[in-house]
N, C-alpha and C positions, 0 to 999 in steps of 0.2 A: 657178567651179562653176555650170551651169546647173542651173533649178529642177528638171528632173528627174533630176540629177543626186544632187540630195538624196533621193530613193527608192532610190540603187545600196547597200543598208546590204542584210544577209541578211532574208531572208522572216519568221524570226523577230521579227525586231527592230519591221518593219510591223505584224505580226500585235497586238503587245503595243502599239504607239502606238494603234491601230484600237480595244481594248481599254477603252485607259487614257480615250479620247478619250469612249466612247460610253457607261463605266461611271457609272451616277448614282450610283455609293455610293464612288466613288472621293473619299477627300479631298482637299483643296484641292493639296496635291501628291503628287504619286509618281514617283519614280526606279525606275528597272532599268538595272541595270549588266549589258550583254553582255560577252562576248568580240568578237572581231572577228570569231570563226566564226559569232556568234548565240548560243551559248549565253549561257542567262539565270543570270547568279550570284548579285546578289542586287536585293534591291526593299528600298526606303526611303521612308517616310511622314513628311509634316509638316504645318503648319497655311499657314506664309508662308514655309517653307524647309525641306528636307531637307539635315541637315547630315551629309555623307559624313565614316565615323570614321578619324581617322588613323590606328588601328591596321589597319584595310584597306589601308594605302598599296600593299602589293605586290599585290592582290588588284583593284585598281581600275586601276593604272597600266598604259594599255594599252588601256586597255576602251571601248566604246561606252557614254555615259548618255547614257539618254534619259527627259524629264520632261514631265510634264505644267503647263501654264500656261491655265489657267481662266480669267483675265483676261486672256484671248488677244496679251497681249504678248509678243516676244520676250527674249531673256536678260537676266540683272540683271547688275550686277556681280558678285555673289556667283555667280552659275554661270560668270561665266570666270573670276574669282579662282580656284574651284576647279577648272574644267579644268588651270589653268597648275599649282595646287599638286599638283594627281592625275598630269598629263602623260596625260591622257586619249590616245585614239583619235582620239574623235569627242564632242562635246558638242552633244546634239537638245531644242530645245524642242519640243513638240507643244502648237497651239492650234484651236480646232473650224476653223480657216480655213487655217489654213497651220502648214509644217512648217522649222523655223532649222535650222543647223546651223554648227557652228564649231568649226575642225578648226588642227592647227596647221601653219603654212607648211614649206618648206626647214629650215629654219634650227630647228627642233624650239620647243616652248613657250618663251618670256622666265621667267627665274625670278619665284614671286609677287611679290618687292619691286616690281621692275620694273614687271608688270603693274599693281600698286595704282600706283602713278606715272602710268604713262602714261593709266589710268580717268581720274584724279583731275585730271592733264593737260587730257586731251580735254576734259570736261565742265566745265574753266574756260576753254578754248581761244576766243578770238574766233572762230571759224571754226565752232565747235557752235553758239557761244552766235547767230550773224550766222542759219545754219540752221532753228535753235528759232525767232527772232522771224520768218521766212518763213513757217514752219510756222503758227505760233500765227494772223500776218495769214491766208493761206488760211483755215483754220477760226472765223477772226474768235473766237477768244477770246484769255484772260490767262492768264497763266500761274498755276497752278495752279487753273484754270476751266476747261480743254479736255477736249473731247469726245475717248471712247477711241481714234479715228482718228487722233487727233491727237498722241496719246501716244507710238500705237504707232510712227507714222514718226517722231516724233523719237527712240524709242529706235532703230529703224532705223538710222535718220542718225549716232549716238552708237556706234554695234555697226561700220558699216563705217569711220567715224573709228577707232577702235581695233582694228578689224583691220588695217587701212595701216598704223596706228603699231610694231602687234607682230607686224608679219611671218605676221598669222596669216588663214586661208582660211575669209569670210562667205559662208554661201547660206541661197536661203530657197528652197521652193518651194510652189505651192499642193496640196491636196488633189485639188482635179483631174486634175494631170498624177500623179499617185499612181497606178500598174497598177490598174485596175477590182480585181483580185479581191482587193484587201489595203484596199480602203474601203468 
C-alpha cells in the first residue's frame, strides 16, 4: 500500500483524524470506531490506552479504528493485539506527521494467541534486535537514551517485521500526500 493510499478510507473518517489531530482538549488518546461506510459508531477515551469492550465484539468487528498517538509514534502492541482480537477493517494511528495503517492480509487476521507469539517473537528476533542496534548507531544513542526519531523507526522497523510474519498489510503515509481539503 502506497502512502496515499492510506488517505483511500471515506471523507468521514479524515475529517475526524484532522479533528482529533488539531483538538488541544483532546486527551492523550481517542479512538472512533467507523463502519467501513464512514459512519462513526462510537469514540473511546484513555490516558496511555483505550481499552475497546468486549462486549462490543460484534459492534467493532468489521469496523475502521482510528486513534490518536500524541507521542507521534506509530502502533503499540496493544493496538494490533486488538485489531487481531476485534478482526478490524482497518487499524489507523494518527500522529501530527503522518498517518499508520494496518489492515489484515489475504489470509484474514492470525488469531490473538498467535499474534502475541509472533510480537513477542519479532522483538527477541536477531534480525530486530541486528535493526534496533543500526538505528540506535545512526542516532548515536543507547538504548533507552534515544531521541523520538529514533524510537519511532525502530517501532517502524518492529510494525513491518510483524506484518511479513502475520500475513498482514503495513502503510504509513505523510500528511502531505493527504487531499488539501481534509488537512
Amino acid at each position: 500500500m502506497t502512502g496515499t493510499a492510506v488517505f483511500r478510507v471515506p471523507a468521514s473518517v479524515l475529517r475526524y483524524e484532522h479533528n482529533i489531530l488539531h483538538d488541544s482538549h483532546c486527551p492523550q488518546e481517542v479512538a472512533g470506531i467507523f463502519t467501513p461506510a464512514g459512519v462513526l459508531r462510537y469514540e473511546f477515551f484513555g490516558d496511555d490506552f483505550v481499552y475497546l469492550p468486549e462486549s462490543e465484539y460484534g459492534e467493532i468487528s468489521g469496523c475502521i479504528i482510528t486513534h490518536l498517538h500524541r507521542s507521534g509514534y506509530p502502533f503499540s502492541s496493544h493496538d494490533i493485539l486488538e485489531s487481531s482480537r476485534f478482526m478490524v477493517h482497518e487499524m489507523r494511528v494518527v500522529t501530527s506527521t503522518t498517518v499508520y495503517s494496518l489492515k489484515a492480509g489475504t489470509g484474514g487476521w492470525p488469531d490473538p494467541v498467535v499474534t502475541a507469539a509472533v510480537l513477542r517473537d519479532v522483538m527477541q528476533s536477531g534480525i530486530f534486535r541486528w535493526h534496533a542496534y543500526h538505528i540506535r548507531k545512526q542516532f548515536l544513542c543507547h538504548p533507552g537514551s534515544c531521541p523520538s526519531g529514533a524510537v519511532c523507526l525502530m517501532r517502524e522497523t518492529f510494525l513491518r517485521l510483524c506484518a511479513g510474519a502475520l500475513g498482514l498489510v503495513f502503510a504509513r503515509g505523510s500528511w502531505s500526500e493527504c487531499p488539501r481539503k481534509y488537512r
